[in-house]
N, C-alpha and C positions, 0 to 999 in steps of 0.2 A: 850797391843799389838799395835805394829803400822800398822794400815789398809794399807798406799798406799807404793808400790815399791819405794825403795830406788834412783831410777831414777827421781820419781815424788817429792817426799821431796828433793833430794838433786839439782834437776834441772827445775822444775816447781813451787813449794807451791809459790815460793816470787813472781809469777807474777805478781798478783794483787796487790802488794803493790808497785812494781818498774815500770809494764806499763802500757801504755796504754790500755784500752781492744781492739781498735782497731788490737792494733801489735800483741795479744793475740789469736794463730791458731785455736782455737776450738770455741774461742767466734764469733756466728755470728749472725744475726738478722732475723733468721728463725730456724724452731724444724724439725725435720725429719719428711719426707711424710710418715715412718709409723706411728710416732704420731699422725700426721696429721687423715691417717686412722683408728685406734682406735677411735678418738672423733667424726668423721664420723658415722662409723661404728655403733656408739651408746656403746661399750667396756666399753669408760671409759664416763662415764653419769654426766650431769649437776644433782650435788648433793653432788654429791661422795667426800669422805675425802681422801685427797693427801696428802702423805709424799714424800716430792722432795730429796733424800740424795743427797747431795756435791752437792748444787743449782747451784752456783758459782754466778753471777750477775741475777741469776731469769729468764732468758729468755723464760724457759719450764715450771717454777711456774705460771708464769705471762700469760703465753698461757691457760693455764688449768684453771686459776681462770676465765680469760675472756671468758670463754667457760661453766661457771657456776658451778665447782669444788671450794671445803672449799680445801684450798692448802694451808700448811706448809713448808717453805722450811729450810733447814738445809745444815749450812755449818760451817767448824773453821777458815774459814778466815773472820776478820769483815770487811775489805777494799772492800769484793763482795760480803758481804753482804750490806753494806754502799750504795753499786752502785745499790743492786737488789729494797732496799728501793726507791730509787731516781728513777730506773725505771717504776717501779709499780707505784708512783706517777704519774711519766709520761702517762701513762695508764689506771692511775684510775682505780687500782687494787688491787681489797683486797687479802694481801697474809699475812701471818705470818713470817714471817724470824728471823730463831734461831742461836745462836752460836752454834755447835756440834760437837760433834764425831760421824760420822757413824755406829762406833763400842759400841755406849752407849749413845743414843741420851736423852733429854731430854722430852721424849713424854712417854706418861703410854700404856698397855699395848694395845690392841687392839682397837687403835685410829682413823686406817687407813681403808678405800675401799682399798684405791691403795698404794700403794708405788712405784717410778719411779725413774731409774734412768739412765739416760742419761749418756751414757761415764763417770762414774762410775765403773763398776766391772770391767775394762779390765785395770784400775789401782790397783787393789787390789793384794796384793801379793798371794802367792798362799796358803800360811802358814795362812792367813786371814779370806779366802773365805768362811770360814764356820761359825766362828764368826759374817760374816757381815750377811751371809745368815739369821744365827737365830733372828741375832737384826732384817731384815729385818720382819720374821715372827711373832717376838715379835708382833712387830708393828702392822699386819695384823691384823683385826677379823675375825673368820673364816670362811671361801671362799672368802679371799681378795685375790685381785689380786696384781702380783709383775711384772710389766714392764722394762725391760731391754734392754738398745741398748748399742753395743759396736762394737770393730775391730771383723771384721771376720779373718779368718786363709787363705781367699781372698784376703786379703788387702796384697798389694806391699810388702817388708820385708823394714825396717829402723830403724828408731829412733823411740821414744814415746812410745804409751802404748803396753802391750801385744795386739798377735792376737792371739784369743780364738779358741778354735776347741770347735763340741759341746760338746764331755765329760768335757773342760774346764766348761762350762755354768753348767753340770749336776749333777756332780761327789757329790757335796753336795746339789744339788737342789732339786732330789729325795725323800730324807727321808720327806724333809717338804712342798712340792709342786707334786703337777700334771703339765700336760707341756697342757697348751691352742692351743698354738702358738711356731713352734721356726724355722724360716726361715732368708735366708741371704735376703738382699734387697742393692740394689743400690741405696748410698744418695747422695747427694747434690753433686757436685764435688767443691773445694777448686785450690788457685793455686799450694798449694803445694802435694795435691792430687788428680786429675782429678778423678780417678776413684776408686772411695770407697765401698771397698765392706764390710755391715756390718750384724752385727744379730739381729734380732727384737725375744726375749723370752717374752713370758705371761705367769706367772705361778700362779699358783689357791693355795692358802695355803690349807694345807690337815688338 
């Protein structure tokens, strides 16, 4: 089964290989302030075992390893993967980075505290969502936690990935999770989108 909407394969997968990450909209050199609050907060704990899915160039891997999490990151592109190594050097950051599928990672069963994923699920087609959901629970040991930021149903209408309502986040969340957390938050503003409104989901594997 192929995980990401046909939008994202037929118009985003080659980016890493054709640009720059700078020209690259979602690549930027800060994690969202609800990240940010989870590691605050004390949520997600120096200790904890991280599965990063669709890392991209490590940016949220390499925050969480520097915060004292065992962090894995997984992606199938090796061009950002290639960059997330070269980052993490940069930062003298021990992280793992795998080639993978989201949908059939190469990690054993309950490997994970967390599993995290950044603008991730709101590429996921919808025909997907429950596939990824289980690999994501595979992964979990039980009462891990699954972190999820994507577009809210907030955000402006356009191009790019879906905007999620919460039944979108729940619909298959339910059977294999409790809901911790599931609120929209205002991130970061970009210039191609000033005012972003998205969803911060913690889910507890059940």
């Amino acid at each position: 089964m192929q995980a990401f909407t046909d939008r994202w394969v037929d118009g985003f997968s080659q980016l890493y290989d054709n640009d720059d990450l700078a020209k690259i909209s979602w690549v930027t050199t800060s994690v969202s302030p609800a990240l940010q609050e989870l590691v605050i907060n004390g949520t997600l704990a120096p200790g904890s075992r991280v599965v990063d899915l669709a890392c991209g160039p490590g940016v949220h891997a390499i925050f969480l390893a520097k915060h004292g999490m065992r962090v894995t990151g997984i992606d199938r592109s090796t061009t950002a993967l290639a960059k997330a190594r070269e980052l993490a050097g940069f930062y003298a950051a021990e992280v793992d980075f795998l080639e993978g599928d989201i949908l059939d990672t190469p990690l054993p069963d309950g490997c994970a505290d967390v599993v995290h994923d950044s603008f991730v699920f709101h590429n996921v087609r919808p025909e997907a969502r429950e596939a990824y959901l289980d690999e994501a629970a595979r992964l979990l040991a039980p009462g891990g936690l699954m972190v999820i930021v994507g577009f809210s149903d907030r955000m402006s209408p356009g191009s790019g990935p879906i905007r999620l309502t919460s039944d979108d986040l729940l619909e298959h969340a339910l059977p294999r999770f409790r809901v911790e957390e599931l609120r929209r938050f205002r991130n970061l503003p970009t210039a191609k989108r000033p005012d972003q409104w998205h969803w911060l989901a913690v889910l507890r594997r059940r």
